[in-house]
N, C-alpha and C positions, 0 to 999 in steps of 0.2 A: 718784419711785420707779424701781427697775429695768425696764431695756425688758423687755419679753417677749420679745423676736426676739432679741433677741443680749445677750450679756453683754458686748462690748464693741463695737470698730469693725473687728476682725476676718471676713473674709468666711467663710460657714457649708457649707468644705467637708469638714470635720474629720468632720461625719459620712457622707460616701458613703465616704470613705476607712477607715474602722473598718469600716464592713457591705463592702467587697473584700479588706481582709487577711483576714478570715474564711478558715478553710478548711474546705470540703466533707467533714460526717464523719455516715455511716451511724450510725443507731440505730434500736434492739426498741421503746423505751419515752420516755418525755417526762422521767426522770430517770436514765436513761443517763449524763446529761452537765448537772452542777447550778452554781450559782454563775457565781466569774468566767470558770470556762473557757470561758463562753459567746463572752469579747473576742476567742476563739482560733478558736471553730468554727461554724460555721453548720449546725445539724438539725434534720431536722423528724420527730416522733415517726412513728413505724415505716414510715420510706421508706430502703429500706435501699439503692437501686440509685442506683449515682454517676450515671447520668446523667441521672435525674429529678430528684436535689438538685440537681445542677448546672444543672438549667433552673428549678428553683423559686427556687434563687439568683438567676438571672438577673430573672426574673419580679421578682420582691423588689425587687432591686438599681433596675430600671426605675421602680417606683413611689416608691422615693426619691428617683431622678435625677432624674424626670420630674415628678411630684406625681401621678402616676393614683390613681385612686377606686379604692373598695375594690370597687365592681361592675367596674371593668374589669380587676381582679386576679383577680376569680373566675374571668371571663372567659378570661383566659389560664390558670388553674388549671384549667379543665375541658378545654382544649385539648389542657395539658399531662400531663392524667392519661390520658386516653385514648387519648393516642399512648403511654405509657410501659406506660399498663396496670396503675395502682397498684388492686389492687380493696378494699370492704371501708375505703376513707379515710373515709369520712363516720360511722362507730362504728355509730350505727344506722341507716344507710342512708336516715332522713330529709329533704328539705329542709329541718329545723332544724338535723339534723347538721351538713348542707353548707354551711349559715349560719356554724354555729358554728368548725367548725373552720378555715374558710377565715379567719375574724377571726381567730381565734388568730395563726394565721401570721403575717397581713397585719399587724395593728395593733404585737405582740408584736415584731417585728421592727424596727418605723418607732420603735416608742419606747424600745426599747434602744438604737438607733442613735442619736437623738436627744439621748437622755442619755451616751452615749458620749463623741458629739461636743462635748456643752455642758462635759462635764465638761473635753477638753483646752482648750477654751477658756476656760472658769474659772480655770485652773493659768497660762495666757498675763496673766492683765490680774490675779492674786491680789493684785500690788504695791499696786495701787490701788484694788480691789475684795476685799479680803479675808475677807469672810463672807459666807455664804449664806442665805437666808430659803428658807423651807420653806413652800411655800404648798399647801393643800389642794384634791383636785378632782376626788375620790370622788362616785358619782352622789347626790345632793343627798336620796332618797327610800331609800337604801342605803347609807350611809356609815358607816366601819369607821371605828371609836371610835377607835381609837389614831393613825390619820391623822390623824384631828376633832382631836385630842387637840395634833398638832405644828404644826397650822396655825400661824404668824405666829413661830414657831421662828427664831431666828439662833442661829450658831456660826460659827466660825472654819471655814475652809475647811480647815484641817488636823484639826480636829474627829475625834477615832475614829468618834464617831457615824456622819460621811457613809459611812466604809466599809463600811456593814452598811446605812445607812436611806436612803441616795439614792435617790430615786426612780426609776424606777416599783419598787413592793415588794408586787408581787402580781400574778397576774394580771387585766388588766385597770384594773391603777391608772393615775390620769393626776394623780397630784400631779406636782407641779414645784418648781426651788430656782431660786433668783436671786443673784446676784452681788452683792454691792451695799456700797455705801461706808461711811465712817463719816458723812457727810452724810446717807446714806439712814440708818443708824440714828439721829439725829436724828430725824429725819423722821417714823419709826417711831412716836417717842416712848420710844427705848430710850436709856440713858446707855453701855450698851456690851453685848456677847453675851450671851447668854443661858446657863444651866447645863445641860447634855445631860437629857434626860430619864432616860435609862437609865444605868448603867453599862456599861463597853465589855464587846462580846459579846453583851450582850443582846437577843434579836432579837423578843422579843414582839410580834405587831403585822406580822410582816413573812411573804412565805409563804414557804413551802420552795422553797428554792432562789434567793431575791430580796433573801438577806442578803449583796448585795455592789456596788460602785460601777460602775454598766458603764463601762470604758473607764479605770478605775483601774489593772487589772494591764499593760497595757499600757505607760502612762505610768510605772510604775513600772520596767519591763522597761528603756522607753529611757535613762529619768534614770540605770541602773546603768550600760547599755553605755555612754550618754556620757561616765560617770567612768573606763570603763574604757580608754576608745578613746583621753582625751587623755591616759592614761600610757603611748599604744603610738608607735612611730615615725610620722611622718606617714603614707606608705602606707597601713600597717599600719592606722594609726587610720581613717582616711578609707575602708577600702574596708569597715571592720568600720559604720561607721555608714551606708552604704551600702546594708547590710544590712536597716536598720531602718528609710531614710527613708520619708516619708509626703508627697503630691502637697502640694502649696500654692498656692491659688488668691490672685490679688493684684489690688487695686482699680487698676491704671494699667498699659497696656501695658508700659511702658518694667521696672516693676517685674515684671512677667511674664517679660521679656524676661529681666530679668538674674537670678531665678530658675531659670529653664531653663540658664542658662549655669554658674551655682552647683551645682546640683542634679547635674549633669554629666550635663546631656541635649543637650548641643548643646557645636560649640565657639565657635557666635556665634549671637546672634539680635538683630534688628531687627525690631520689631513696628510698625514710625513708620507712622503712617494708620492702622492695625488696631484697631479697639476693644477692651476688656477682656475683653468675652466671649469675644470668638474667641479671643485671645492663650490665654485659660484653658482652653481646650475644646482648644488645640493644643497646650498643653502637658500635658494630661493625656492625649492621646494617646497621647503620647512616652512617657509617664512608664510609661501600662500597656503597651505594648509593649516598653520597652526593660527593662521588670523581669521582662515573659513571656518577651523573647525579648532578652537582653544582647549578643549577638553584631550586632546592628541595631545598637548605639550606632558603629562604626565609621562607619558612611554618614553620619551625623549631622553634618557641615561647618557648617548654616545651620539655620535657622526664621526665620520670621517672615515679612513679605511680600513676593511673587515679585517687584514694584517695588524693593524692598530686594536682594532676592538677585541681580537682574540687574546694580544697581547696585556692587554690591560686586564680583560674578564680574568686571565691566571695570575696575573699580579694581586690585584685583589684578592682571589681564593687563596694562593700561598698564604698572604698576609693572615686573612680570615683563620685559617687551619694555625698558621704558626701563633696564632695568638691564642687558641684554645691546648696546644702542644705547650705552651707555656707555662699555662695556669695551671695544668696538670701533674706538669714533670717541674716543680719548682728544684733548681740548683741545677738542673742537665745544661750542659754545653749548648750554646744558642747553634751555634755554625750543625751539631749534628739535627738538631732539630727543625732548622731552614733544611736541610738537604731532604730530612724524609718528608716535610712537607710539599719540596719539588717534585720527587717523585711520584706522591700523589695524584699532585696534579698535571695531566696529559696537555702537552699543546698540541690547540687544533691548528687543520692548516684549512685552506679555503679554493676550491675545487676551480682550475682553471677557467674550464666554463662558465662560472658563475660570472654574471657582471654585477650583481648586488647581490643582497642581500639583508630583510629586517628580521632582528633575533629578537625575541622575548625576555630572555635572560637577563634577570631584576636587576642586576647591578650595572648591567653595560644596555639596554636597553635599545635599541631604534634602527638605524639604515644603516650602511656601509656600503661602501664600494673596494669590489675587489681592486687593491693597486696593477697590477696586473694592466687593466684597462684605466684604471685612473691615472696611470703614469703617461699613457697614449691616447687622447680624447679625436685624434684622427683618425685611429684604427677603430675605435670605438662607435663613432659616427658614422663610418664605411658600413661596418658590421653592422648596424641598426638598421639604417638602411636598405642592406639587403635583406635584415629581416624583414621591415615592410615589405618590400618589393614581392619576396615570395609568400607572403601571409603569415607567414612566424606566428608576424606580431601585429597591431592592428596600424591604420593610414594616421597619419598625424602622430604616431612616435616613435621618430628615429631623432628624438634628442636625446642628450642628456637627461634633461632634467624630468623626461618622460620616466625615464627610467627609476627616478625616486617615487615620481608620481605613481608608477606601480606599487610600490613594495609600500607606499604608504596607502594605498587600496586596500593591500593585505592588513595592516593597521585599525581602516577606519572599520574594516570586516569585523575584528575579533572586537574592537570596542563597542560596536552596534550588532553585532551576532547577525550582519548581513543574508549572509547563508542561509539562515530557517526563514527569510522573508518568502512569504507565500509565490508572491509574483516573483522571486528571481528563482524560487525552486521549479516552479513551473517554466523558464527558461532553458533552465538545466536537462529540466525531464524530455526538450526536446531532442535529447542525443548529442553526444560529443559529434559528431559529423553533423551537425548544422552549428552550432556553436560556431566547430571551425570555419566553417563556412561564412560565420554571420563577425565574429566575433578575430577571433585568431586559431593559428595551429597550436599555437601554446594554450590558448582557452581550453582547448577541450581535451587537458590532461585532468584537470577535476574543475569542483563548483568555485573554489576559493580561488582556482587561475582565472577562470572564466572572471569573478566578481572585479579581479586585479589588472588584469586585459582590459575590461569593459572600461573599469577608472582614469584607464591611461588614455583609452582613446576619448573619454569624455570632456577631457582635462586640456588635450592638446589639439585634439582635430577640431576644423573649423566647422566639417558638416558629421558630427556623428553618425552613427548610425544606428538604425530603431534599437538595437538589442544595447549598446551600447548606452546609447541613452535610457533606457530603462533602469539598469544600471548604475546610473549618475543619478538620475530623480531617486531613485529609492534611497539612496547613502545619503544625499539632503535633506529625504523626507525625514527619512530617522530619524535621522542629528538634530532635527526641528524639536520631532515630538520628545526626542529625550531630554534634551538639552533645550528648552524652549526660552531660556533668558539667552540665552551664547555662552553660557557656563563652560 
């Protein structure tokens, strides 16, 4: 039979990437905004202020990244209502309201995204998995007849039906569809698909607003631009699909590696020693920053590990040097001329402690992680952790990809001259002992850790915090006013 976890051997990050293209849109009413436009925008019935969507976003987004429970959603939902000042959220002011409506949120969101994602994965492996099984899983003492009805259902994945009946189709539904072979219809005991129930259109059985595939208008969106982009000049085509790319997480550094360099987030990466996780967690660093902020893609020389990038930055300088020892000494022995050009140049090493690191250095430019901890992303996540725990570092990053998040803080600082901002000097001027206090124990080694701290916790945590978010708005504000097309 079909796995349940995956529809194929594809890794499952198709859907945190569908729940971040989402964009932030105000709404009165929970039918405001019906069907597929939901693959476009993320809202939540009558919170009309962008910046409590955009922390309930966040909130959301966390419980998919992370797997947090639906008590520790509330949890941040009560945080976030009270700093925002949403009143009148719970309908009737109950603690059944406050039950109910926080599920709605929580569940309603993990399983659009869920089926978002299953779905561009479905459309990946169709060739070899070309129909769906429809399987039931309505609560077992309440089940809606016409679900009952499609249980053990196959159709072709191009089926009209799925565009109206793909689950979830209601709310609260937790049917699911499965991929699966013509082996598996064997299996089944079928000799081949099944005949739709309905005719196309028909949406009996499905609620208002649920007659639509999540994550289909999407894929439909790209499959056009793709046709449209290979009739344009390269450029032309390449910066148009640029437009639409989506993060891609890959099972082997090396494939990470050359990902990032395809994707044109890098103009090299060597991930050698680094494990998959981290490779993935660095490259989706890149990926949200350099699509928030495209003007960062120039620094981007290197990725992967600062072993890797010291090695290269001297490869290149021998080279550099031997080609000027060249032109100089026409007819000397190349081998004596490689040797004193080694000697020249010193190889650096990379200080145990470090867990990263962004270098400046023109030719190798960008992040790295020390291998050391990229080789181990369990010790790594342990260690983070107890940085949070004791205030190191700030709440919301003891991840990974917090950790690029920082050093690409340090980044956005030296491209926007963060530091002379009036309101973050005046942050500063409050004393390294409230920093720490407000910020982290590493903030308040100076103004540019403080700026780098602030970034990380802006980046990951669901409920920042004031100094934190200060912080964040100003690196936005900036990059607004400097860059004011997305330059």
């Amino acid at each position: 039979m079909p796995d349940d976890a995956a529809y194929g051997s594809l890794p499952f990050a198709e859907q945190i990437a569908f729940f971040k293209s989402k964009l932030n849109l105000p709404t009165e009413h929970w039918d405001d905004l019906l069907g597929a436009a939901h693959d476009r925008a993320f809202v939540v019935a009558g919170v009309t202020s962008a910046d409590l969507l955009a922390d309930l976003h966040a909130a959301v987004l966390k419980g998919i990244e992370q797997g947090t429970t639906l008590a520790e959603f509330r949890r941040d939902f009560d945080a976030l209502v009270e700093r925002n000042g949403w009143v009148g959220w719970t309908g009737d002011g109950t603690a059944e309201g406050r039950a109910w409506r926080t599920e709605v949120i929580y569940s309603t969101n993990l399983r659009t995204s869920y089926a978002a994602g299953r779905w561009a994965q479905i459309q990946e492996v169709q060739a070899t998995r070309p129909y769906l099984l429809y399987r039931h899983a309505d609560g077992v003492l309440s089940p809606r007849p016409e679900h009952l009805a499609w249980d053990g259902l196959v159709l072709p994945v191009d089926d009209p039906f799925w565009q109206t009946h793909y689950p979830p189709n209601d709310w609260g539904c937790k049917c699911r569809v499965f991929a699966v072979s013509d082996q598996d219809l064997e299996k089944l005991g079928k000799a081949g698909p099944d005949r739709a129930p309905v005719p196309p259109g028909d949406t009996r059985g499905i609620g208002r607003g649920w007659d639509y595939a999540p994550g289909a208008s999407l894929q439909h969106l790209r499959a056009t631009v793709e046709r449209k982009a290979a009739a344009l000049p390269g450029p032309l085509g390449r910066d148009l699909l640029a437009d639409i790319r989506t993060f891609e997480e890959h099972a082997t550094a090396k494939a990470a590696g050359k990902w990032a360099v395809d994707a044109n987030l890098v103009d090299f990466a060597d991930y050698t020693g680094v494990k998959p996780e981290v490779a993935n967690a660095w490259n989706r660093s890149l990926f949200e920053h350099l699509t928030d902020f495209p003007a960062l893609r120039a620094r981007q020389k290197f990725a992967g590990s600062a072993q890797a990038q010291f090695s290269r930055w001297r490869a290149l300088e021998v080279a550099r040097i031997l080609d000027g020892l060249r032109a100089a000494n026409p007819g000397v022995d190349d081998g004596a001329l490689r040797a004193y050009a080694e000697r020249k140049v010193k190889a650096k090493k990379v200080a145990g402690n470090t867990y990263a690191h962004s270098w400046d250095q023109p030719s190798v430019s960008g992040i790295a992680v020390n291998a050391k901890w990229g080789k181990d992303p369990a010790a790594l996540k342990a260690t983070l952790a107890n940085d949070v725990k004791t205030g190191w570092h700030p709440p919301g990053t003891q991840t990974i990809k917090a950790v690029v998040d920082h050093e690409l803080g340090h980044q956005l600082d030296t491209l926007l001259e963060i530091a002379n901002e009036p309101e973050i000097q005046a942050l500063w001027a409050q004393g390294p002992a409230v920093v720490r206090a407000d910020v982290s124990g590493y903030a308040g080694k100076n103004i540019k850790e403080m700026i780098a701290e602030g970034w990380a916790e802006y980046r990951n945590s669901a409920a920042p915090r004031p100094m934190a978010k200060k912080i964040g708005e100003t690196i936005e504000r900036r990059y607004r006013d400097r860059y004011p097309a997305g330059a």
